[in-house]
C-alpha positions as CSV (number, residue, x, y, z in Angstrom):
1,X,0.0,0.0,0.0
2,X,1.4,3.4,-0.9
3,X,1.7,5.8,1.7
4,X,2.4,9.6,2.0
5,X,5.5,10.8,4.1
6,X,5.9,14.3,5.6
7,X,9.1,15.2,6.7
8,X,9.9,18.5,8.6
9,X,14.0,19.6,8.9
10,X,14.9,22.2,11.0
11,X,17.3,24.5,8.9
12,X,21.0,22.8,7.9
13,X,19.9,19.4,9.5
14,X,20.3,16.2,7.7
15,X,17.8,14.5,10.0
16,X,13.7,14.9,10.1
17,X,13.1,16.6,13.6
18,X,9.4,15.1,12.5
19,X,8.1,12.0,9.9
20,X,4.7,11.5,9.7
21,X,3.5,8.6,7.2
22,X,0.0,8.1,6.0
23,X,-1.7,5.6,3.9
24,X,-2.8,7.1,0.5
25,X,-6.0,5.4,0.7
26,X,-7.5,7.2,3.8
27,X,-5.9,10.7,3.1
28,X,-9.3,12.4,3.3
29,X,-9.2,11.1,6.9
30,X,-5.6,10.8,8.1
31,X,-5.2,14.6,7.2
32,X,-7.6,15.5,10.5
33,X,-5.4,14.0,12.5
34,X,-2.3,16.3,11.5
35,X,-0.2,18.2,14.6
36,X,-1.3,21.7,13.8
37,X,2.7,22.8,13.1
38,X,2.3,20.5,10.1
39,X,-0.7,21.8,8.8
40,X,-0.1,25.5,9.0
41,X,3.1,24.8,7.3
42,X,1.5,23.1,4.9
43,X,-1.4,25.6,4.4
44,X,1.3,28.6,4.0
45,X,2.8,26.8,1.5
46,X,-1.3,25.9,0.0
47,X,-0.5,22.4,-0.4
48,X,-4.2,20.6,-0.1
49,X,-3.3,17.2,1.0
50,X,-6.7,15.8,0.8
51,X,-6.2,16.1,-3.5
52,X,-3.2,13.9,-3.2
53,X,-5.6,10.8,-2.6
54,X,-5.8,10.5,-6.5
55,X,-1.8,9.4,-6.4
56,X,-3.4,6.2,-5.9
57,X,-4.2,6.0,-9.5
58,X,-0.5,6.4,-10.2
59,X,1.1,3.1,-9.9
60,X,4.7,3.5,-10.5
61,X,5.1,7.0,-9.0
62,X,7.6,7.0,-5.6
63,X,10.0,9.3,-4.5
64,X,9.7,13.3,-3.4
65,X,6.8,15.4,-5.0
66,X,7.4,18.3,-3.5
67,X,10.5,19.7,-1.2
68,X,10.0,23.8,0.0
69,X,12.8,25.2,2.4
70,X,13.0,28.5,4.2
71,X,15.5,29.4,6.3
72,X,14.1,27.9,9.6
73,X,13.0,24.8,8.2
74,X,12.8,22.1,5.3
75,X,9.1,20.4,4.5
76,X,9.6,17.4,2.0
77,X,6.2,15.1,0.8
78,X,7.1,12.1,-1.1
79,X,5.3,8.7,-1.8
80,X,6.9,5.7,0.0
C-alpha cells in the first residue's frame, strides 16, 4: 500500500526533527489528525493534501513530490 510521508528539517539538518506517514488510501481522513505545526506549514505553503488521494491511480510513481525550504526549516512530501 502506498503511503504519504511528511518530513519536517529544521534548517542545515540532515535528520527529520518530524516524519509522519499516512496511507494514501484514507488521506481524506488521516489529514484530521495532522499536529497543527504540520498543517499550518503546509497551508502557507497551499499544499491541499486531501487532493493527493488520487496518487493512488499512479502506480509506479515513488520518490519526493514536493520539497519547500525557508531558512528555519525544510518540508519534504514524497510517496513511500
Amino acid at each position: 500500500m502506498k503511503g504519504l510521508q511528511i518530513s519536517v528539517y529544521k534548517s542545515g539538518q540532515d535528520t527529520p526533527e518530524k516524519t509522519i506517514s499516512m496511507p494514501i488510501t484514507s488521506l481524506h481522513f488521516a489529514v484530521t489528525l495532522l499536529p497543527k505545526k504540520i498543517k499550518s506549514s503546509l497551508e502557507r505553503e497551499g499544499i491541499d493534501l486531501t487532493r493527493c488521494s488520487e496518487l493512488t491511480k499512479e502506480k509506479d510513481l515513488k520518490g519526493t513530490l514536493i520539497e519547500i525550504e525557508n531558512p528555519n526549516e525544510k518540508l519534504v512530501i514524497g510517496i513511500e
